[in-house]
N, C-alpha and C positions, 0 to 999 in steps of 0.2 A: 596499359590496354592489353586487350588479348589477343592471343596468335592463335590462328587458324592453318591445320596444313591436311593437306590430301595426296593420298600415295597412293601410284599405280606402277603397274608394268605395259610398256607400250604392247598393241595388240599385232598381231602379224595378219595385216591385210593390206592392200592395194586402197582401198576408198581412205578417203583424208575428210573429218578423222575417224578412225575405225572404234571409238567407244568413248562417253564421255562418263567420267564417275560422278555417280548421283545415290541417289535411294530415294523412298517412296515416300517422303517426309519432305525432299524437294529435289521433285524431277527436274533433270538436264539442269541439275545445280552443285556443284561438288562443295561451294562452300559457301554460307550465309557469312557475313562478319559486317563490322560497324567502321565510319570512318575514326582512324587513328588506330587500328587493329593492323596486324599484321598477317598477311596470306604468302602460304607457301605450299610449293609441290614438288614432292619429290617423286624423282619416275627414274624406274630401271627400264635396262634395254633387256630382252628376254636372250638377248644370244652373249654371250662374254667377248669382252674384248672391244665393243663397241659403244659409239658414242651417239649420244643427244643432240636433241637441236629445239628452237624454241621460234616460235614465230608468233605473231598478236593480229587479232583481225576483231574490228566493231565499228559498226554503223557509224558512229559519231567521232573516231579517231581520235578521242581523247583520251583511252585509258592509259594508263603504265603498263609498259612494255618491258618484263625483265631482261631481253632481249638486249636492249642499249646500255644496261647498267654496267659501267667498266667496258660497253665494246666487244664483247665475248658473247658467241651465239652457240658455238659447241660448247659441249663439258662433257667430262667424263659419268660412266653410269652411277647411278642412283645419287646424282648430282640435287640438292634440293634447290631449288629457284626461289628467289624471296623478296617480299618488297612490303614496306610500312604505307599504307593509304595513307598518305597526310600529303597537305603541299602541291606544288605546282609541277606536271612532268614533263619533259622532254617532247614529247608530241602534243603538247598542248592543253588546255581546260584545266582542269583542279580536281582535287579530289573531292569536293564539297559538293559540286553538281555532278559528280558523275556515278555511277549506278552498278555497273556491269562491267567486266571485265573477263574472255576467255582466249586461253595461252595454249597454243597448238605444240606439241611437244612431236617428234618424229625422228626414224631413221639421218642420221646425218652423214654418213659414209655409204658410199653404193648405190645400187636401186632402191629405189625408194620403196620397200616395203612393209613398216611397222609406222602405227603412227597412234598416239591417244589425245582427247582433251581434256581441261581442267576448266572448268570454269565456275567464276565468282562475282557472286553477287552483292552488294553492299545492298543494306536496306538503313531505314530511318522512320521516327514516329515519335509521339508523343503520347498523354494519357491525362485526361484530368476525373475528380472523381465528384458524383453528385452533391457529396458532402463529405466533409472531414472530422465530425465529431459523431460517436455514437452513445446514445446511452448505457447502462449497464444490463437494459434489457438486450439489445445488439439492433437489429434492424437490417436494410437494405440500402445498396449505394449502387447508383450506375455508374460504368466507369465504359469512358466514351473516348478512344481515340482516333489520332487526331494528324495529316499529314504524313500520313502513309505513305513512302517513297520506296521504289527500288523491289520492292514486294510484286511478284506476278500475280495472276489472279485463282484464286482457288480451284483444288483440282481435285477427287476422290472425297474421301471421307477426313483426310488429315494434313495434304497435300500445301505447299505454299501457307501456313497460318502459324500466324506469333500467338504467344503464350501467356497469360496471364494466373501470376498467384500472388501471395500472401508472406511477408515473412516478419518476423517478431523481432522488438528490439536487438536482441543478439544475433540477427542473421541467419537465425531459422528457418526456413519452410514450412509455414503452417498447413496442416493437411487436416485439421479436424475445427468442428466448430468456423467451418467456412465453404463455400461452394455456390457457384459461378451458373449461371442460367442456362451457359453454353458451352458446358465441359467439356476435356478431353478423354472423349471414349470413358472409360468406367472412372475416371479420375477428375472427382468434382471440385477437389481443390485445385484445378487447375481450368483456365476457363481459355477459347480460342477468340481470335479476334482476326478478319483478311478485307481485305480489300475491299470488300463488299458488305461486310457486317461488321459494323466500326463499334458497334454498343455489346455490351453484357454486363449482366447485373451480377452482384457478389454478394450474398446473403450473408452476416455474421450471427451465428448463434449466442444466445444468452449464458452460455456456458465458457464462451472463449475467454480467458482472463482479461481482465483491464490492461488499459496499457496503449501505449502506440503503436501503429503497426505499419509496413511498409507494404504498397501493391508495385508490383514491377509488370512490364512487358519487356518480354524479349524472344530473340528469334531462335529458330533452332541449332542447335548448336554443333554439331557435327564436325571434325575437323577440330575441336577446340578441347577444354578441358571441361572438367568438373559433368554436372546431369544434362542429358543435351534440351532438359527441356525448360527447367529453372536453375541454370548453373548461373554465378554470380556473372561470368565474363559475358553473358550474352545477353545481358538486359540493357535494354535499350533508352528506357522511361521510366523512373518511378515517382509516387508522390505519396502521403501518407494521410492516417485518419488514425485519431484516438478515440476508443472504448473507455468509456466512464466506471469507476469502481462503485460498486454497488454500495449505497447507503446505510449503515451501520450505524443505529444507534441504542444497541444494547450493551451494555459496559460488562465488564469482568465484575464476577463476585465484589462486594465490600461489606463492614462489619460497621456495627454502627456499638460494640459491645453486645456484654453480658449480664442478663437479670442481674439488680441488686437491690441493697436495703440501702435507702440515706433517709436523713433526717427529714422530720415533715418541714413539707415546700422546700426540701436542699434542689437547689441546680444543679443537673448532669449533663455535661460535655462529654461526646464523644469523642474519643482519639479522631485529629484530624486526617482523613487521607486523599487519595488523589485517586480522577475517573481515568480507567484505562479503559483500551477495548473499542472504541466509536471514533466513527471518521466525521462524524456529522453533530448538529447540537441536541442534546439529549433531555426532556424534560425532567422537569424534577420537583416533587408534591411530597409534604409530610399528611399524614391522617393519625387520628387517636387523642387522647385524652393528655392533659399534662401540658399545656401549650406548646407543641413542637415546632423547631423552627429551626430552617436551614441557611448557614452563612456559604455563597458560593464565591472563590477567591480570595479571601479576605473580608467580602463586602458583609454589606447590612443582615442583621437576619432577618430572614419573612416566615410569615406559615405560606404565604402565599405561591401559587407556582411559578415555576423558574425555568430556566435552563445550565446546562452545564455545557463543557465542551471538552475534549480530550488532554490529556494535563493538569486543569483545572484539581484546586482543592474546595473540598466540601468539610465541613462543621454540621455539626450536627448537636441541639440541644433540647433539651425537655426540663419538666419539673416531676419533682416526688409530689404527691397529695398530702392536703395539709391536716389528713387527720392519721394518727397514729395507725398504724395494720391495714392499711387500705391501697388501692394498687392503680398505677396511673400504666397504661401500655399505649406505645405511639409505632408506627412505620415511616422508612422513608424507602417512597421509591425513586428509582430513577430508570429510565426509559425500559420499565418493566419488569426492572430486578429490584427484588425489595430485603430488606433484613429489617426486625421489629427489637423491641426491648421493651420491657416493664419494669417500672420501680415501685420499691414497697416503701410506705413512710415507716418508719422506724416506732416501736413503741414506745412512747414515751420516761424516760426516766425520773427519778427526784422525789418531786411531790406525789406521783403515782405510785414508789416505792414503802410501803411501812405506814405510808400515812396520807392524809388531802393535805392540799395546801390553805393556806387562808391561817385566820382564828377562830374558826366555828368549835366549839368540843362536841365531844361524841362521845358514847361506847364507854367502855371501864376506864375509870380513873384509880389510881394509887397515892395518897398521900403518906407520909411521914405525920412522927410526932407533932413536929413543926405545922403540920399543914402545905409544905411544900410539897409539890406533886412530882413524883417519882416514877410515876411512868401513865404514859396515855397514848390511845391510837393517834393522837394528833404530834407526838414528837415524829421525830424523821431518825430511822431507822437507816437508813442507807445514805453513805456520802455520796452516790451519784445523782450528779441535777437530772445530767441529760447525756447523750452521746449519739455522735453518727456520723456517714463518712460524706468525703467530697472526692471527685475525680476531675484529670485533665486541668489539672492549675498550673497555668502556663507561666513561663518568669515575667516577674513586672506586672501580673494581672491579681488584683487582691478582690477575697471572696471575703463576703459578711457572712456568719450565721447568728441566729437561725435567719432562713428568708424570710420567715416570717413571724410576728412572735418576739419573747425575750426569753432569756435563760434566768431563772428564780434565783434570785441576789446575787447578778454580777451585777456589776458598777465599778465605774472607775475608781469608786472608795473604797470599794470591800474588796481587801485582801485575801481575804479566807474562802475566795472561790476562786478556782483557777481552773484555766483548762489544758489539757494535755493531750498532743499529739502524737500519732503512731504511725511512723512508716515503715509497712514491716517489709516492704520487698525494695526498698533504697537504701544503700549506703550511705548513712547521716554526711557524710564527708563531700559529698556532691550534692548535697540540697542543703535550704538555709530557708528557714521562715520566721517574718517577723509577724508580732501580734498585738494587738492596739483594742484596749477597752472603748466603746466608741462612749460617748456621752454625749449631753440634749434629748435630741430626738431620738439617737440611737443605745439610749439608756439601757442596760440588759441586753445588747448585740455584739461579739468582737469581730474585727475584720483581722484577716491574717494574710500577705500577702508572699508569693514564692521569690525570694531575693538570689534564688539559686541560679547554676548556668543552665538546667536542663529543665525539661517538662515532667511534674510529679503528676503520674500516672493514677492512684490514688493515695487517700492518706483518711484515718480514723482520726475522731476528736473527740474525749471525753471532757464533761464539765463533773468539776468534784466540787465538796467543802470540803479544807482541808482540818477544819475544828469546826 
């Protein structure tokens, strides 16, 4: 608890007593303090060599009389006189009911001519507040005390009145983005409250930060330490309300990739990442051509719209178009923040190369003696079938191409087409892919799947004959 002390010099007059120490914050009052605080006064005699003396006078003959404590009524000068309010005292009552308290200090040797007062007040109160949540807009709370004891009744412009402010998790003073209906003089974060006007409102502005906050009442502090007006040791009441953090749901940047060319109808997955940035749940819509579709967590994809939430991962996939040179472009937003991509189907290789496909003839022929034909727009001039890339092949996830379509004489019989892959930004040593001619249904399609420990970011695939 806190101590309270007030120091004088006895006055040199005949009237008993010849001056009480106070100020205009609280007349004929030298000290406020709370029960379980400590009061003390220290007083000189103005002439050297001379002694104190202590006497106690009140109406209700209950208070503590430093007078009796140890028996000793004289002491020597600038003697401090001391007593804890707690507990039950020698002249009777408690400290709990009692209020007031003043100690006649005077010449003790000779004619009686020097003599001052101290006197102290105990007060008491409580505080409760309209409400205790605020939005993140802020708002208004009455705070209405309550059992006001020991407090005399208001006097001038600042006289006899307890103090109401604001202080922030860490025991701040909050002085901005707050202020009181019924401030102290120019100081609105600070609001008064007496005997007689038990209510004052405390506006929070929209701008104070979130967070919980503490209102206190307490009394003037004078005699004590720390600010006499909001010092920690002088609060009497407090109770608290939290301010709500304003709702955020626009995420930090993300990438959903980079234009590319894949095969016609190839799948492209975007590198998966995670929503940062939002305190609240964030919607989330694909638009554009390509069927795009977003997996949030893990889950299902949908084109349809969603939500996400802070942490959460997102997926993101689309397709290339399934005609060669032609361009599919999707977006994905999320609560406002968008990145897009396009892909271009790949022009087609093989049969497009040197010659058509089929058995149709055309155009110049060549034969030999023989009649055997040595050259025609219908041979195939180039061993590539076909070729295009894939991205985002997770391990244990196997991808078929083409999506759609067959690659021209592959089959699980024909040896003499093969296809070949190219990772040019992996160290083969850390990736592994196995590859499987499909057959039946999937005649002219292979699936390849990543058997490695890491995610192949992208990877090129040509199809050749190799005779």
């Amino acid at each position: 608890m806190a101590t309270y002390t007030v120091s004088h010099t006895l006055q040199n007059s005949t009237s008993y007593p010849a001056a009480v120490i106070s100020n205009s914050f609280a007349p004929l009052t030298s000290v406020y303090f709370k029960l379980g605080d400590t009061i003390q006064a220290t007083v000189s005699h103005p002439v050297s060599g001379n002694t104190l003396g202590i006497s106690l006078q009140d109406v209700n003959e209950a208070n503590p009389d430093p007078s009796n404590l140890g028996g000793t009524t004289t002491h020597a000068d600038d003697y401090t006189y001391s007593l804890t309010w707690s507990g039950t005292f020698a002249e009777g009552g408690t400290a709990a009911n009692d209020y007031f308290t003043q100690w006649f200090h005077f010449n003790r040797t000779g004619t009686f001519q020097y003599s001052a007062k101290s006197v102290f007040r105990r007060v008491a109160g409580s505080i409760g507040l309209s409400t205790s949540s605020l939005t993140s807009s802020g708002g208004n709370i009455t705070v209405t005390a309550s059992n006001i004891l020991g407090l005399p009744a208001p006097t001038g412009l600042y006289a006899h009145r307890l103090y109401l402010y604001v202080k922030d998790s860490s025991g701040n003073v909050v002085s901005s983005n707050v202020s009181f209906s019924t401030p102290f003089g120019g100081n609105s974060h600070i609001g008064l409250i007496t005997t007689t006007s038990t209510t004052n409102t405390l506006t929070v502005g929209s701008s104070l930060a979130s967070g919980t906050y503490t209102v206190h009442m307490g009394h003037y502090g004078g005699g004590g330490s720390g600010n006499n007006f909001t010092g920690s040791d002088h609060s009497m009441s407090s109770t608290t309300f939290g301010k709500a953090v304003a709702t955020d749901t626009t995420p930090d940047s993300f990438s959903i990739g980079s234009d590319q060319t894949l095969s016609a109808s190839g799948q492209y997955d975007a590198t998966q990442f995670t929503v940062s940035g939002i305190n609240a749940a964030a919607t989330v819509s694909v638009s554009g051509s390509g069927s795009p579709s977003v997996s949030i967590a893990g889950g299902t994809h949908t084109s349809s719209n969603t939500t996400v939430t802070n942490g959460q991962t997102v997926n993101f996939r689309m397709f290339a178009p399934g005609t060669p040179g032609t361009n599919h472009s999707a977006t994905l937003n999320i609560g406002g923040v968008t990145d897009s991509i396009t892909l271009t189907a790949a022009s087609s290789g093989g049969a497009s190369q040197g010659g058509a496909s089929g058995t149709a003839v055309y155009g110049l022929e060549v034969f030999n003696a023989s009649t055997n034909q040595i050259f025609s727009p219908n041979f195939k001039i180039s061993n590539l079938i076909a070729f295009g890339s894939e991205s985002n092949i997770q391990n244990g996830s196997p991808r078929t191409v083409p999506s759609s379509g067959v690659f021209e004489g592959l089959s699980s019989s024909n040896d003499k087409v093969k296809i070949l892959f190219l990772l040019d930004s992996h160290p083969l040593t850390a990736y592994s892919l196995t590859l499987t001619k499909n057959t039946g249904a999937g005649e002219g399609t292979a699936t390849f799947t990543n058997t490695g420990a890491a995610t192949i970011s992208g990877l090129k695939y040509y199809v050749v004959r190799t005779e």
